[in-house]
C-alpha positions in Angstrom: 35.5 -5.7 -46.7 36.5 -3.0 -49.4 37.7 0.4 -48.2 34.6 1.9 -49.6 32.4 0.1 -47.1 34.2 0.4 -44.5 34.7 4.1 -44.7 30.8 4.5 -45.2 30.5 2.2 -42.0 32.7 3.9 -40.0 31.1 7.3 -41.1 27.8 5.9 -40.3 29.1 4.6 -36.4 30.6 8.1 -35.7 27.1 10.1 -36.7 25.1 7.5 -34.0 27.7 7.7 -31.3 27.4 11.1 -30.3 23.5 10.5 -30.0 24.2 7.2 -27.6 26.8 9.0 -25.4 24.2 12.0 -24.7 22.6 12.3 -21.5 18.4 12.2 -22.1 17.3 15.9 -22.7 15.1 15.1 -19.8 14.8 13.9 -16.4 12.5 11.9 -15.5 10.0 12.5 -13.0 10.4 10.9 -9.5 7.8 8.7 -9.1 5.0 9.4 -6.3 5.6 8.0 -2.8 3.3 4.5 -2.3 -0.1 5.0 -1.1 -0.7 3.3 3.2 -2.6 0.8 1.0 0.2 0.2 -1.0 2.6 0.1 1.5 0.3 -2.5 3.6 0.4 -4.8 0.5 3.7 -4.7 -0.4 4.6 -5.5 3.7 1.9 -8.1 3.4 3.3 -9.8 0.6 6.8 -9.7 1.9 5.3 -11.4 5.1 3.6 -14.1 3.2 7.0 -14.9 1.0 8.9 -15.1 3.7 6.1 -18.0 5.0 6.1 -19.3 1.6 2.3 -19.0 1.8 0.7 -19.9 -1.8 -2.6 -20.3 -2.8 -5.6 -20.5 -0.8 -3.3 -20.0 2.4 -1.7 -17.1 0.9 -5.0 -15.6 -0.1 -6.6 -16.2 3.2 -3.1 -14.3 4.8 -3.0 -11.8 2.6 -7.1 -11.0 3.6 -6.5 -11.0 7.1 -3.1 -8.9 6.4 -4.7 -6.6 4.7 -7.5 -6.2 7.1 -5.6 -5.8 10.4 -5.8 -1.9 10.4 -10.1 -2.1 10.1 -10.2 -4.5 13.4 -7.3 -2.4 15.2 -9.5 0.9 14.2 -12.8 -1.2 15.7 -11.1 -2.4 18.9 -9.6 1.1 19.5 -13.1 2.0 19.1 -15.2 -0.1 21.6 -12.1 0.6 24.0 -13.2 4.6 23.8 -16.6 3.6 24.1 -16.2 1.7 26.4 -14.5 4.3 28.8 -17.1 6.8 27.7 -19.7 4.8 29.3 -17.5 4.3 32.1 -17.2 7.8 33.3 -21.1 8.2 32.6 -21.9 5.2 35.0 -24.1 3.9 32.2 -25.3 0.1 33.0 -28.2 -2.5 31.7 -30.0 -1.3 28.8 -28.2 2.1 28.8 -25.4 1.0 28.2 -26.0 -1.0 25.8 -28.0 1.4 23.7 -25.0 3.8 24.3 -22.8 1.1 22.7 -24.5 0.4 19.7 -25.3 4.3 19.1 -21.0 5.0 19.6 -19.9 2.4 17.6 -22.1 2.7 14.6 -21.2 6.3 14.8 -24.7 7.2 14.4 -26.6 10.2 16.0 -29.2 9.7 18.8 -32.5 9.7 16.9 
């Protein structure tokens, strides 16, 4: 290589190296914390890895997975209602229509 280029080489490396050694002029912003849903799916799909679920099994996992919370929200339910009928000494058909009306959260009408 002649002297010529490599002085214009070496000129051109020392301009861009200052400019790959600077820290970014910004920081970026941290990113958000993960949603419950987003939580439950990653936990979910960590849980059907590990079972090396694929396919329809994994789909059919995941569903359920991703579902527990809605049938642990409807059994904490009918347990409530339940008790409230309990301590009313609700039986027959009054206790069923006070069933249906607490866990469709529904007014009396």
């Amino acid at each position: 290589m002649p002297p010529k280029n490599l002085l214009a080489a070496l000129a051109l490396a020392a301009l861009g190296l200052p400019a790959l050694a600077a820290p970014p002029a910004y920081e970026a912003a941290p990113a958000p914390a993960p949603t419950a849903q987003q939580a439950k799916m990653k936990t979910c799909n960590a849980r059907a890895k590990e079972g090396g679920l694929k396919g329809d099994e994994r789909k059919a996992f995941m569903k359920n997975c991703l579902s527990a919370s809605k049938q642990e929200k409807q059994q904490a339910k009918m347990k409530t209602c339940n008790a409230d009928a309990g301590k009313q000494g609700l039986k027959g058909d009054e206790r069923k229509a006070f069933m249906k009306e607490c866990l469709s959260n529904k007014p009396a009408g």
